[in-house]
py3Dmol code that shows the C-alpha trace and the ligand (Angstrom):
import py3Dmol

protein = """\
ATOM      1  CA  UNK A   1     116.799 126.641 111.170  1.00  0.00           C
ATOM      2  CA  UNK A   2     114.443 124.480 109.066  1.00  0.00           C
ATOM      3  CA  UNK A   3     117.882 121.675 107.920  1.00  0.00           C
ATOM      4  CA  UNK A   4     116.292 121.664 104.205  1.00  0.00           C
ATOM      5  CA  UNK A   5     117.119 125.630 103.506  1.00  0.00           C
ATOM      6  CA  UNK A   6     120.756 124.642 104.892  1.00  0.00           C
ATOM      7  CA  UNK A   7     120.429 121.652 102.013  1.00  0.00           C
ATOM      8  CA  UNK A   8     119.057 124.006  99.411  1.00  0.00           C
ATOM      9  CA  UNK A   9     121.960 126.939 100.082  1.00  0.00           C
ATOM     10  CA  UNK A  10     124.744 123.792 100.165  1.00  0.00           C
ATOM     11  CA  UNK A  11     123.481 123.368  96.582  1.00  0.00           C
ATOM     12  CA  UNK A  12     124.047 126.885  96.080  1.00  0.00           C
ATOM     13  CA  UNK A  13     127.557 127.389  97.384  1.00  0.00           C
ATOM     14  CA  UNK A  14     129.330 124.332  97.574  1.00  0.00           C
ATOM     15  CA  UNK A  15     129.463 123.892 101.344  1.00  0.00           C
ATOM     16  CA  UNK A  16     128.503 120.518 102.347  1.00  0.00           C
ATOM     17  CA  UNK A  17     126.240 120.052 105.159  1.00  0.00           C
ATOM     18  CA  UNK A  18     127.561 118.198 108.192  1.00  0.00           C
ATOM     19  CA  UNK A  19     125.642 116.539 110.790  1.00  0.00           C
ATOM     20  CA  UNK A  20     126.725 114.364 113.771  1.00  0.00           C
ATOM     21  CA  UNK A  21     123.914 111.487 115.091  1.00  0.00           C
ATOM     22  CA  UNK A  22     123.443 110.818 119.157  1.00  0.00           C
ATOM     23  CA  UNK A  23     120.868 108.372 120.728  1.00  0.00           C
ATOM     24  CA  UNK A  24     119.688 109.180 124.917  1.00  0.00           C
ATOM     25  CA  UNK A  25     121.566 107.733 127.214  1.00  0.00           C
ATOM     26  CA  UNK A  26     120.447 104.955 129.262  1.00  0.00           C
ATOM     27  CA  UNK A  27     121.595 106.255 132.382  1.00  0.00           C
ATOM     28  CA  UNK A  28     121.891 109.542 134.191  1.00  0.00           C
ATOM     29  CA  UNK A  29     126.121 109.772 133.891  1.00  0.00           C
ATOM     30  CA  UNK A  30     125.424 108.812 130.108  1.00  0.00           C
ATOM     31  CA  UNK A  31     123.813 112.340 129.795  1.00  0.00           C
ATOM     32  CA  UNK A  32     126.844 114.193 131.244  1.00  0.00           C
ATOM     33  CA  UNK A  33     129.169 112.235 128.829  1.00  0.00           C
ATOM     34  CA  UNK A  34     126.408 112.722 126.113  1.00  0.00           C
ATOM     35  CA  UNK A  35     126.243 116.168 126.552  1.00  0.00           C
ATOM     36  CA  UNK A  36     130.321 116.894 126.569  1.00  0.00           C
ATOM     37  CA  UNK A  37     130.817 115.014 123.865  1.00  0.00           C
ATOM     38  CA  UNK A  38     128.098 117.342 121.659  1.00  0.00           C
ATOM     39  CA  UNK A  39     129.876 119.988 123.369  1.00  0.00           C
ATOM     40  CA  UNK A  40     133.185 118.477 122.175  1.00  0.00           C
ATOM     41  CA  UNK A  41     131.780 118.055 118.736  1.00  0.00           C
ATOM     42  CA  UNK A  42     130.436 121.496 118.702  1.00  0.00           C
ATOM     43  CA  UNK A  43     133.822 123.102 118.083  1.00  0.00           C
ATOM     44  CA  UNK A  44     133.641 121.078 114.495  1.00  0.00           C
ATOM     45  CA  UNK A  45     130.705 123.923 113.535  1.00  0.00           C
ATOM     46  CA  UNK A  46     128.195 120.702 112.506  1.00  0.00           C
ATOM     47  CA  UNK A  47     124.814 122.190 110.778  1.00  0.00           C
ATOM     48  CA  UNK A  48     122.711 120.260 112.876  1.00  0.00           C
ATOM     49  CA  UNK A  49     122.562 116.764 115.533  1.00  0.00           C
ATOM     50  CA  UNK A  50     120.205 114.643 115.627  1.00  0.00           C
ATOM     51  CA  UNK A  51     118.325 112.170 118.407  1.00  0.00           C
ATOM     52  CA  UNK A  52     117.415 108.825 118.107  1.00  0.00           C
ATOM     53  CA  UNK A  53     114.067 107.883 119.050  1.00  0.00           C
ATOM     54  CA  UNK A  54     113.744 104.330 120.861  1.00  0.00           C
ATOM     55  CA  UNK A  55     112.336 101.525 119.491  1.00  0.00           C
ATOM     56  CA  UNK A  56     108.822 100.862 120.704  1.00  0.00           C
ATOM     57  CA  UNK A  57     108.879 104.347 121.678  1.00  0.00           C
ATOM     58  CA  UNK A  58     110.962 103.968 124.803  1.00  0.00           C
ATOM     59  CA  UNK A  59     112.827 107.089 124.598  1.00  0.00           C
ATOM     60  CA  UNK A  60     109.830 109.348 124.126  1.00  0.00           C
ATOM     61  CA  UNK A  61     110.545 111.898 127.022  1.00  0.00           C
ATOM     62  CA  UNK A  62     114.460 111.595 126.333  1.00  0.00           C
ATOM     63  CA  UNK A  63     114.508 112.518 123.035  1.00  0.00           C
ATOM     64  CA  UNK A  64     112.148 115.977 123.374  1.00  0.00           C
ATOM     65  CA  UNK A  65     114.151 117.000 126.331  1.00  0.00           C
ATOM     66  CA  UNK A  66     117.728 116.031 124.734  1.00  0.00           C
ATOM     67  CA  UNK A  67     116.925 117.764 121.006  1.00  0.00           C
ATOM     68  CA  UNK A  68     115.420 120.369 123.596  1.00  0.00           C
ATOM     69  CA  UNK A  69     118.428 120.937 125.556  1.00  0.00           C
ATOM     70  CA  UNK A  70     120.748 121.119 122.921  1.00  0.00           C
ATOM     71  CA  UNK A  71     119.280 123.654 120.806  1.00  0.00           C
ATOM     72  CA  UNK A  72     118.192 126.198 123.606  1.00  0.00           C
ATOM     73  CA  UNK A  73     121.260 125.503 125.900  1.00  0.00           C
ATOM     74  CA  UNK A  74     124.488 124.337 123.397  1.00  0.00           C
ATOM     75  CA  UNK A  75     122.621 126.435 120.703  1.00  0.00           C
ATOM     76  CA  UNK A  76     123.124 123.677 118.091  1.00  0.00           C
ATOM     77  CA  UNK A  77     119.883 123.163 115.472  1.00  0.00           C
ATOM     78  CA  UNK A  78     118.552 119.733 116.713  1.00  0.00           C
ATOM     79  CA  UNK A  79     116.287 117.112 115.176  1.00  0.00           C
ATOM     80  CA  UNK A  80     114.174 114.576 116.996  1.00  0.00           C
ATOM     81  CA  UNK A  81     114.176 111.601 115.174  1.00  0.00           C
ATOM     82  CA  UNK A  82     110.261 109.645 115.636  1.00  0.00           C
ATOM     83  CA  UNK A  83     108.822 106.559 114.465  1.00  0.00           C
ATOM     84  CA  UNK A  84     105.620 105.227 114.345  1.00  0.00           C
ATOM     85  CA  UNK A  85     105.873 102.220 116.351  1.00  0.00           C
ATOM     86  CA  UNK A  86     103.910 102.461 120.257  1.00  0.00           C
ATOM     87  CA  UNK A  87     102.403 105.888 119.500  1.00  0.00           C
ATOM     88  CA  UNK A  88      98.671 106.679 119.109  1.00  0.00           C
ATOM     89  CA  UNK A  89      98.077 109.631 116.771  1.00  0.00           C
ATOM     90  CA  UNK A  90      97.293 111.620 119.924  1.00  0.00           C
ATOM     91  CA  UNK A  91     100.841 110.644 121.643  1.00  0.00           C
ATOM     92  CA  UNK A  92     102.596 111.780 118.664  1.00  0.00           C
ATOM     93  CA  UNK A  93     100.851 114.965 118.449  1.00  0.00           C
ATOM     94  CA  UNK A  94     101.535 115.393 122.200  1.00  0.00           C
ATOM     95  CA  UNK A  95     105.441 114.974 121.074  1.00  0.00           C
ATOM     96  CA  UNK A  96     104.883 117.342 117.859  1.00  0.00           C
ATOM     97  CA  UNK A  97     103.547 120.087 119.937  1.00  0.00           C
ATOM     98  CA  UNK A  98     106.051 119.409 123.117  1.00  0.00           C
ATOM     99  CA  UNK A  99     109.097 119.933 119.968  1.00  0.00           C
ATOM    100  CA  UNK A 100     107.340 122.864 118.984  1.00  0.00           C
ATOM    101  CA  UNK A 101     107.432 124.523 122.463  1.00  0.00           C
ATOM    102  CA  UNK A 102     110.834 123.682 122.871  1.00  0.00           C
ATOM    103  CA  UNK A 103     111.634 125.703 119.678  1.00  0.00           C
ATOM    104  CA  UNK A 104     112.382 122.545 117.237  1.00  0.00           C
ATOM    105  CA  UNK A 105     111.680 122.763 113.342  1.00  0.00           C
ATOM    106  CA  UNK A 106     113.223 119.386 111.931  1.00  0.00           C
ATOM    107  CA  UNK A 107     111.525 116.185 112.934  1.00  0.00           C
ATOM    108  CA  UNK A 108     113.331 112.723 111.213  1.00  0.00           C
ATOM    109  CA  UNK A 109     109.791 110.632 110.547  1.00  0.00           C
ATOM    110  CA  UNK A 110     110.757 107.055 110.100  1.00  0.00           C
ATOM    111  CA  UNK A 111     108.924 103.385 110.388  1.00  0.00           C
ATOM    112  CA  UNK A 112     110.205 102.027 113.117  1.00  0.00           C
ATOM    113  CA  UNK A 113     111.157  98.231 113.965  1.00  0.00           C
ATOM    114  CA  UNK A 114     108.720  96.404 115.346  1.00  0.00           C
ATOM    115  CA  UNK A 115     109.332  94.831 118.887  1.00  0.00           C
ATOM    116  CA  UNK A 116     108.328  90.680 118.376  1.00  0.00           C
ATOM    117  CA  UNK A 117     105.424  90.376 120.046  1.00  0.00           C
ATOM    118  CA  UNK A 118     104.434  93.968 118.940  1.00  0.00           C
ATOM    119  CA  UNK A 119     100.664  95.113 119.296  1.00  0.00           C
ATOM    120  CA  UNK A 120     100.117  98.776 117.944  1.00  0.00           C
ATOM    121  CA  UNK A 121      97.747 100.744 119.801  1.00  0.00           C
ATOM    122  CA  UNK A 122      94.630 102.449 118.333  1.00  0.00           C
ATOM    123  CA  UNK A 123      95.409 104.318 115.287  1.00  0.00           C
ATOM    124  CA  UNK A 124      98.737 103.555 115.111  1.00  0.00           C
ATOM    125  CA  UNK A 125     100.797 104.249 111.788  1.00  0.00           C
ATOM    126  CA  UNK A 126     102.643 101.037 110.603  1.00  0.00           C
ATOM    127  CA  UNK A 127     104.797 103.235 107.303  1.00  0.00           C
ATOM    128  CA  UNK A 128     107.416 106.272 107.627  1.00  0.00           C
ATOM    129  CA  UNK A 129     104.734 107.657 104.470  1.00  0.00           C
ATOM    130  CA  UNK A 130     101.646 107.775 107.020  1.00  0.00           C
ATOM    131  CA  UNK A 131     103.742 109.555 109.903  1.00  0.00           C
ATOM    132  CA  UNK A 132     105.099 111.749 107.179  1.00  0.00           C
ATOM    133  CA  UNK A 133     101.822 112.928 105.813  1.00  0.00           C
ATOM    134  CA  UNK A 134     100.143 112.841 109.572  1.00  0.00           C
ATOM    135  CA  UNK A 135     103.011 115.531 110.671  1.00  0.00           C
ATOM    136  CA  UNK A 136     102.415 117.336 107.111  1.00  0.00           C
ATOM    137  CA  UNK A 137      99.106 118.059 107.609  1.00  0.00           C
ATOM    138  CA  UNK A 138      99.201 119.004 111.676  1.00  0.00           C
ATOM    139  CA  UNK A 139     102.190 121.215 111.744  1.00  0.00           C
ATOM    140  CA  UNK A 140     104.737 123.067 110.091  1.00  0.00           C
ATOM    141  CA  UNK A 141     108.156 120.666 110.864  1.00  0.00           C
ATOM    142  CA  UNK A 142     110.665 120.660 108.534  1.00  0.00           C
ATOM    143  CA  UNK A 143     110.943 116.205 107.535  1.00  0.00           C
ATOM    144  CA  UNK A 144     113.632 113.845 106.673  1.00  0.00           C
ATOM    145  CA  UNK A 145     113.235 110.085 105.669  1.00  0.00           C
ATOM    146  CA  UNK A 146     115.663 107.749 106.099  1.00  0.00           C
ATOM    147  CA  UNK A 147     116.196 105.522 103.011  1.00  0.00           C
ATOM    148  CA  UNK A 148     118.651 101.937 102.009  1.00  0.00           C
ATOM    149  CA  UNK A 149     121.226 101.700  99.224  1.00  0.00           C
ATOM    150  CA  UNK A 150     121.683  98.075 100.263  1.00  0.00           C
ATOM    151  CA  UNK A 151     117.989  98.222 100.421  1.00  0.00           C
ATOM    152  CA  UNK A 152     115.535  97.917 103.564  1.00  0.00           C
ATOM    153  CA  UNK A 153     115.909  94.483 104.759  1.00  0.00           C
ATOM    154  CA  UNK A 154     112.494  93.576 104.627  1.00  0.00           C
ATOM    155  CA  UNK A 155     111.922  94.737 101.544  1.00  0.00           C
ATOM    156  CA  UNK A 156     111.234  91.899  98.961  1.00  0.00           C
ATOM    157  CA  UNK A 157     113.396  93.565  96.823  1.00  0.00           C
ATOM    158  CA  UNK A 158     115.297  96.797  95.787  1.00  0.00           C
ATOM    159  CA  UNK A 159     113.054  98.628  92.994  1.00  0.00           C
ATOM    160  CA  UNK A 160     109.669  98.306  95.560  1.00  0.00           C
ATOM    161  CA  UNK A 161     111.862  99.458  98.520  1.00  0.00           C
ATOM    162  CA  UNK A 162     112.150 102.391  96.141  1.00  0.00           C
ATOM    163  CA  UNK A 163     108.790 102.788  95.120  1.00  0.00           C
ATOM    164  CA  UNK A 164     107.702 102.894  98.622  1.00  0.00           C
ATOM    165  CA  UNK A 165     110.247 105.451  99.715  1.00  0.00           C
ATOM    166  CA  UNK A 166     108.713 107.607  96.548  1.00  0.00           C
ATOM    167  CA  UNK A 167     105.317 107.678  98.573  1.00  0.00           C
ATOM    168  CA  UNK A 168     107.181 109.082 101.699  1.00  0.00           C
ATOM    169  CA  UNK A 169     109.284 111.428  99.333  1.00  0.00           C
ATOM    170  CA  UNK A 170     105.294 112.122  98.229  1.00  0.00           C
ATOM    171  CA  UNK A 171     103.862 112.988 101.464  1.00  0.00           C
ATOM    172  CA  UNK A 172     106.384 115.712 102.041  1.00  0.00           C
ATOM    173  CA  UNK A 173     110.205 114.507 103.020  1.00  0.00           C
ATOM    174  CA  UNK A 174     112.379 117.350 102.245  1.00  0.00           C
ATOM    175  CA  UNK A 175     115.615 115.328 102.399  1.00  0.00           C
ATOM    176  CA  UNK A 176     116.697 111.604 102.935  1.00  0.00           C
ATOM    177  CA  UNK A 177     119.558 110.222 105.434  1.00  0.00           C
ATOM    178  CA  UNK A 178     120.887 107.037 104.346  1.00  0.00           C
ATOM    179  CA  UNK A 179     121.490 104.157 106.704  1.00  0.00           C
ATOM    180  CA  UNK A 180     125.582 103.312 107.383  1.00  0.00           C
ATOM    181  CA  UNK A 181     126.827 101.237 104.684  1.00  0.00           C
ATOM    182  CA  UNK A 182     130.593 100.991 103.960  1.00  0.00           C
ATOM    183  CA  UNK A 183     130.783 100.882 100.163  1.00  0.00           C
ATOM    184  CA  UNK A 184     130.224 104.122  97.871  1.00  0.00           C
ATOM    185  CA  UNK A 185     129.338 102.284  94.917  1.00  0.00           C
ATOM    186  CA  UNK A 186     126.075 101.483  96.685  1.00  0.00           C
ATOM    187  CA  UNK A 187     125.102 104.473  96.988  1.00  0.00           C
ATOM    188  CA  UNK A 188     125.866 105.875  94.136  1.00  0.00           C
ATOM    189  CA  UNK A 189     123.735 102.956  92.472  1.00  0.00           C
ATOM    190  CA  UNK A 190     120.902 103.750  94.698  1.00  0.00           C
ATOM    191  CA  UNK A 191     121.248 107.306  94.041  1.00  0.00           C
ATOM    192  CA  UNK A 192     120.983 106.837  90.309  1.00  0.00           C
ATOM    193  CA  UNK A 193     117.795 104.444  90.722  1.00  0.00           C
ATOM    194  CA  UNK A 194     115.907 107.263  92.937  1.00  0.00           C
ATOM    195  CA  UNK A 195     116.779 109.766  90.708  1.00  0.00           C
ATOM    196  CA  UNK A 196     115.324 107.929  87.867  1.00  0.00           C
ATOM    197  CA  UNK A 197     112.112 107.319  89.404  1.00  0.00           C
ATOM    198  CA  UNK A 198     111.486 111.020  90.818  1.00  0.00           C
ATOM    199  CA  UNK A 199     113.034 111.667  94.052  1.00  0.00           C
ATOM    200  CA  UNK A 200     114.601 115.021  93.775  1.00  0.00           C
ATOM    201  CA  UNK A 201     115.241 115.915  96.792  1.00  0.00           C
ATOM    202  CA  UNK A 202     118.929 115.961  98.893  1.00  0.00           C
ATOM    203  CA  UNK A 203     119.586 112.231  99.478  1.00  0.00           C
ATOM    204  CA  UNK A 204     122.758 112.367 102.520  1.00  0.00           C
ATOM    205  CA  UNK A 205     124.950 109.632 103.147  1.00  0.00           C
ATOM    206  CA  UNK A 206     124.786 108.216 106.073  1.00  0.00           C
ATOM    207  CA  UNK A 207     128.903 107.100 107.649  1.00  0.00           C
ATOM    208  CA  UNK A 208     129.357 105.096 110.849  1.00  0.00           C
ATOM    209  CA  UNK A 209     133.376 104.532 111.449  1.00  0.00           C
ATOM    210  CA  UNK A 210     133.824 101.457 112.703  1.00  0.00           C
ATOM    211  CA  UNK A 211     135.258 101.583 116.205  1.00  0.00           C
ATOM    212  CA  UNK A 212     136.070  98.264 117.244  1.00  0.00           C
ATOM    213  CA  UNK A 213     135.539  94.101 116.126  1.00  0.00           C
ATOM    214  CA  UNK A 214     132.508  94.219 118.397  1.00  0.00           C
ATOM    215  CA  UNK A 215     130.928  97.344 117.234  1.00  0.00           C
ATOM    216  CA  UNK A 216     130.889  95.949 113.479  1.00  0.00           C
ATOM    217  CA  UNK A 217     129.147  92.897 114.169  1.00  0.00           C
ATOM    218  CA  UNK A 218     126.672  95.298 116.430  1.00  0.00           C
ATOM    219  CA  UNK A 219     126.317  97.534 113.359  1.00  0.00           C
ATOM    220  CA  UNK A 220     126.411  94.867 110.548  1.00  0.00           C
ATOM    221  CA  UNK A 221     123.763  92.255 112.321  1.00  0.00           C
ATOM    222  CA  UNK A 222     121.367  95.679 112.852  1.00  0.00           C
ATOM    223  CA  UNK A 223     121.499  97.411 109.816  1.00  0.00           C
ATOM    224  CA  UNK A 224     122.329  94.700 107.184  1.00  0.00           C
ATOM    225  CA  UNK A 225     125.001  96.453 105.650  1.00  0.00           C
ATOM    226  CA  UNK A 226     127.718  94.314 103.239  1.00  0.00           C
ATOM    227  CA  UNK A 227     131.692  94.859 104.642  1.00  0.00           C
ATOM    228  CA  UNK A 228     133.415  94.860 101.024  1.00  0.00           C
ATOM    229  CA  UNK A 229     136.369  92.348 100.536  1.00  0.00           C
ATOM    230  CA  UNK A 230     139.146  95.126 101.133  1.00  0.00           C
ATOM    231  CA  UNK A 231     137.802  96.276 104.302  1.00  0.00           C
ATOM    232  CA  UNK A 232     137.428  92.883 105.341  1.00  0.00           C
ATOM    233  CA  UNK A 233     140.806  91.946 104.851  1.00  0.00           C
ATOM    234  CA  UNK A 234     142.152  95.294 106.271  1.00  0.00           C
ATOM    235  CA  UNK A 235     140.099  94.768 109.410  1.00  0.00           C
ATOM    236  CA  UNK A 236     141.232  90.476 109.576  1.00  0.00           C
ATOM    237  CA  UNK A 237     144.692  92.261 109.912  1.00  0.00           C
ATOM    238  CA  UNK A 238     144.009  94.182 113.196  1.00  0.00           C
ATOM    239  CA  UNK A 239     141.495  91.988 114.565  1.00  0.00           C
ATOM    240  CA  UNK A 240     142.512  92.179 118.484  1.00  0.00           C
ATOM    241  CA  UNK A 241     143.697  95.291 118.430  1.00  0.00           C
ATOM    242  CA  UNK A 242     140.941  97.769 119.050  1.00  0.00           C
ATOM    243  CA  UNK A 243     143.185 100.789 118.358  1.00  0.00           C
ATOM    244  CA  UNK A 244     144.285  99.559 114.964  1.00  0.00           C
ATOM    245  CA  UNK A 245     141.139  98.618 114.219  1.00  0.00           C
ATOM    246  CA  UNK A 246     139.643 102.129 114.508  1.00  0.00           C
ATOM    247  CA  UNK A 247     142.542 103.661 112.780  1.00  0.00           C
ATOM    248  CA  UNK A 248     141.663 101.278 109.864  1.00  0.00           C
ATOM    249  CA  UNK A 249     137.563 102.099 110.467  1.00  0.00           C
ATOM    250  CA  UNK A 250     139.052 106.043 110.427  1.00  0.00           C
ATOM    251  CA  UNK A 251     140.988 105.382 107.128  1.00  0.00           C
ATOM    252  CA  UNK A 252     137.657 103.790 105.604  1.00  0.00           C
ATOM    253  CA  UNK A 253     135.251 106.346 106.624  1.00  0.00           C
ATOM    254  CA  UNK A 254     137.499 109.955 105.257  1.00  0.00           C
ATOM    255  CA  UNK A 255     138.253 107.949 101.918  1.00  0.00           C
ATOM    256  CA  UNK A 256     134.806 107.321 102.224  1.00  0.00           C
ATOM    257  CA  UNK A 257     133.680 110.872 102.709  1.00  0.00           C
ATOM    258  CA  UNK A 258     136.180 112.288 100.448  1.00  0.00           C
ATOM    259  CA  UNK A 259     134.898 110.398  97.629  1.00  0.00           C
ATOM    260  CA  UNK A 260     131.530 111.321  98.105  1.00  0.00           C
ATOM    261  CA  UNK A 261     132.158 115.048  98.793  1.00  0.00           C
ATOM    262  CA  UNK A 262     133.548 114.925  95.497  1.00  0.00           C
ATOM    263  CA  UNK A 263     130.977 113.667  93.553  1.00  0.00           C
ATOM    264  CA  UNK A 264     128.230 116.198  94.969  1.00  0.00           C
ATOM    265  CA  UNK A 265     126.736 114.429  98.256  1.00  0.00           C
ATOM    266  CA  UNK A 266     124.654 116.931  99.848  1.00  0.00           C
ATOM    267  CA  UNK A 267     126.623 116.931 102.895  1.00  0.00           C
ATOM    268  CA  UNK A 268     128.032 113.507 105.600  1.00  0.00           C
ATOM    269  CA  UNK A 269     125.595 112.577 108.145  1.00  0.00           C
ATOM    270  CA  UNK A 270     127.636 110.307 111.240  1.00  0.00           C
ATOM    271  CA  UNK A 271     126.605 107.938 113.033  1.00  0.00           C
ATOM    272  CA  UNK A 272     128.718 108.956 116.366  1.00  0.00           C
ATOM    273  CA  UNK A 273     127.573 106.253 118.805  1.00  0.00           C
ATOM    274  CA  UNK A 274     127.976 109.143 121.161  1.00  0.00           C
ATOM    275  CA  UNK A 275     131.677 109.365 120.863  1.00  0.00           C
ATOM    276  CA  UNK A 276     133.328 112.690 119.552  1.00  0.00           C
ATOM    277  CA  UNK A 277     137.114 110.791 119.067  1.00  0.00           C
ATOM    278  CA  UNK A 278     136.418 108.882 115.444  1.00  0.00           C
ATOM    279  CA  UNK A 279     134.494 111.994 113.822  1.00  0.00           C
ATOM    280  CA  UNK A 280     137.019 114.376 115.089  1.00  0.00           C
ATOM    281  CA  UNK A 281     139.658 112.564 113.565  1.00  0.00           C
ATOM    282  CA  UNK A 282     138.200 112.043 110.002  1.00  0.00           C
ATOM    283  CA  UNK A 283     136.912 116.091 109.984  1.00  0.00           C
ATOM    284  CA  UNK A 284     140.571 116.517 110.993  1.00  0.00           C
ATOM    285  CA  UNK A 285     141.591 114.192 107.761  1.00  0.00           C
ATOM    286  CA  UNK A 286     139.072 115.821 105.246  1.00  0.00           C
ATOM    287  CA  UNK A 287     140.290 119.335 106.316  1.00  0.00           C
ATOM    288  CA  UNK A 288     144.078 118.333 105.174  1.00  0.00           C
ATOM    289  CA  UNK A 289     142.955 117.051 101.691  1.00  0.00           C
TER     290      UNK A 289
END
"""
ligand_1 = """\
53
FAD
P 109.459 102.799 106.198
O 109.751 103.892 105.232
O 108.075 102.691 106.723
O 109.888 101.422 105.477
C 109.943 100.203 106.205
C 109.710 99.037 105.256
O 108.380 99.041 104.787
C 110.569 99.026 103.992
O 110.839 97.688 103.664
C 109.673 99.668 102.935
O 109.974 99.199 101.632
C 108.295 99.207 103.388
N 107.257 100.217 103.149
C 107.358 101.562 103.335
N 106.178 102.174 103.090
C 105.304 101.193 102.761
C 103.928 101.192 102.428
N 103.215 102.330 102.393
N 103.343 99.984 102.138
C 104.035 98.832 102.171
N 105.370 98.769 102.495
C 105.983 99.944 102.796
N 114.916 103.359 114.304
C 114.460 103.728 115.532
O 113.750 102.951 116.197
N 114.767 104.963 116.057
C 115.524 105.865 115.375
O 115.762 106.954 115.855
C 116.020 105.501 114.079
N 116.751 106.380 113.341
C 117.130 106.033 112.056
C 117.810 106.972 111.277
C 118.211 106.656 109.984
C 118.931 107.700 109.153
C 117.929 105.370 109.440
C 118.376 105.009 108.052
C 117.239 104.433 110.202
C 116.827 104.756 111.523
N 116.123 103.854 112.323
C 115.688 104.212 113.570
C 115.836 102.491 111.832
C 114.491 102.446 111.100
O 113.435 102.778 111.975
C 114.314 101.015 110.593
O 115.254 100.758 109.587
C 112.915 100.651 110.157
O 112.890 99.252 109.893
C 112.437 101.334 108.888
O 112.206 102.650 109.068
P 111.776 103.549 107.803
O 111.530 104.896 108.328
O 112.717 103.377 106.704
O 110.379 102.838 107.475
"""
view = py3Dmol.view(width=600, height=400)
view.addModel(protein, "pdb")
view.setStyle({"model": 0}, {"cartoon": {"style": "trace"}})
view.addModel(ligand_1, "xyz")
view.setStyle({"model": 1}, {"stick": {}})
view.zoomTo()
view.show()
């Protein structure tokens, strides 16, 4: 299934598109656990997973054979995420055309972050734009982008971070993922600001629930997302107690969710750190009202 007709008939009918996020393993019992908890996750009926792809390109092999193995064998529609950074143009046709055997349509095409000390080899593409339009005109893969409604940190500031995610919209993105952020009104600012420049295609929110004190200053330090005051102040409460403090990240993300599912997102995309526990228990939460 190419995701963006599952976007387009969500438009259509209502049904919001759901889709849970997994990165490889970085050892062999991770891929047992990995693969029960898709398993686990399957029973929710998501529209599609999705693989990281490691940074510098580490995960290369991984990622084809997980996105691989869960389509064919858990029969789930996968997509291989891919970035630019520590592939040749050859390599990443070698990965384009090792998807395509495997039966994959939906490739996420993204930047990268660049390693310190980072040299790119021959040819390589330094923008998600250039992969975009490299895939575009070599195959027939269905694309997402990933986009910022805190803006991309290294962005000088918001309105060029948006003009430059107009030229990847431009060379053939069919739909955006978000990266986490924790409050709505960002997004829905963002939202408004694409819209007003052109970008017309399904722009999906992107939720991580928080999971533990730990895990936020993981996801917070990476990503650059702002923790609003009442968050904050809920999470101060609980702060060595890992169990409340999921409950609370829980509570955030289906009030979260909620609110966007009622003012028309295209669908939730999670961020699942490879854990089924947290999304079952907010799809459990939406499905009460
Ligand atoms: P780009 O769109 O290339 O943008 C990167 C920066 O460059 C931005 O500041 C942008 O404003 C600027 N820019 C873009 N185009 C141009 C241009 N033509 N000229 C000048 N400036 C430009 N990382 C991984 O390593 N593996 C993953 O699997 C992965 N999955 C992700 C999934 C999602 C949904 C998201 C939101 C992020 C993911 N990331 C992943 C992180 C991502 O690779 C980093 O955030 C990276 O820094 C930017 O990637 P991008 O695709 O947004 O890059």
């Amino acid at each position: 299934m190419r995701i963006s007709d599952r976007y387009t008939q969500a438009a259509e009918t209502q049904l919001p598109v759901f889709s849970f996020e997994f990165f490889p393993p970085k050892t062999e019992t991770g891929f047992g656990s990995l693969y029960r908890t898709v398993q686990d996750l399957k029973l929710l009926d998501p529209d599609f997973v999705s693989v990281t792809w490691g940074a510098g390109g580490s995960t290369r092999r991984k990622t084809v054979e997980i996105v691989v193995r869960i389509q064919q064998e858990i029969g789930l529609t996968a997509m291989a995420h891919l970035s630019c950074i520590g592939s040749t143009p050859d390599q990443i046709t070698q990965t384009l055309d090792q998807l395509a055997a495997g039966g994959i349509e939906n490739v996420l095409a993204l930047g990268g972050d660049r390693p310190s000390e980072y040299e790119p080899p021959p040819g390589a593409f330094t923008y998600a734009n250039e992969l975009a339009s490299f895939i575009q005109t070599h195959s027939d893969f269905c694309l997402g982008g990933a986009c910022y409604p805190e803006t991309h940190p290294l962005a000088p500031d918001s309105e060029t971070d948006l003009r430059n995610l107009k030229r990847k919209v431009d060379a053939g993105v069919d739909f955006l993922i978000t990266q986490l952020y924790f409050d709505n009104a960002d997004f829905f600012a963002f939202e408004k600001k694409a819209r007003e420049i052109g970008i017309d295609i399904p722009i999906v929110p992107g939720i991580m629930p928080i999971l533990n004190a730990k895990s936020i200053r993981r996801m917070t330090l990476l990503s650059g997302a702002g923790i609003p005051s009442e968050l904050q102040a809920k999470l101060t409460e609980v702060e060595n107690d890992d169990m409340a403090t999921r409950a609370v990240g829980v509570e955030w993300a289906t009030l979260q969710c909620r609110e966007l599912l009622d003012n028309g997102a295209p669908g939730i995309h999670f961020y699942t750190l490879n854990k089924s526990t947290a999304t079952r228990a907010i799809f459990e939460k939406l499905r009460k009202g």
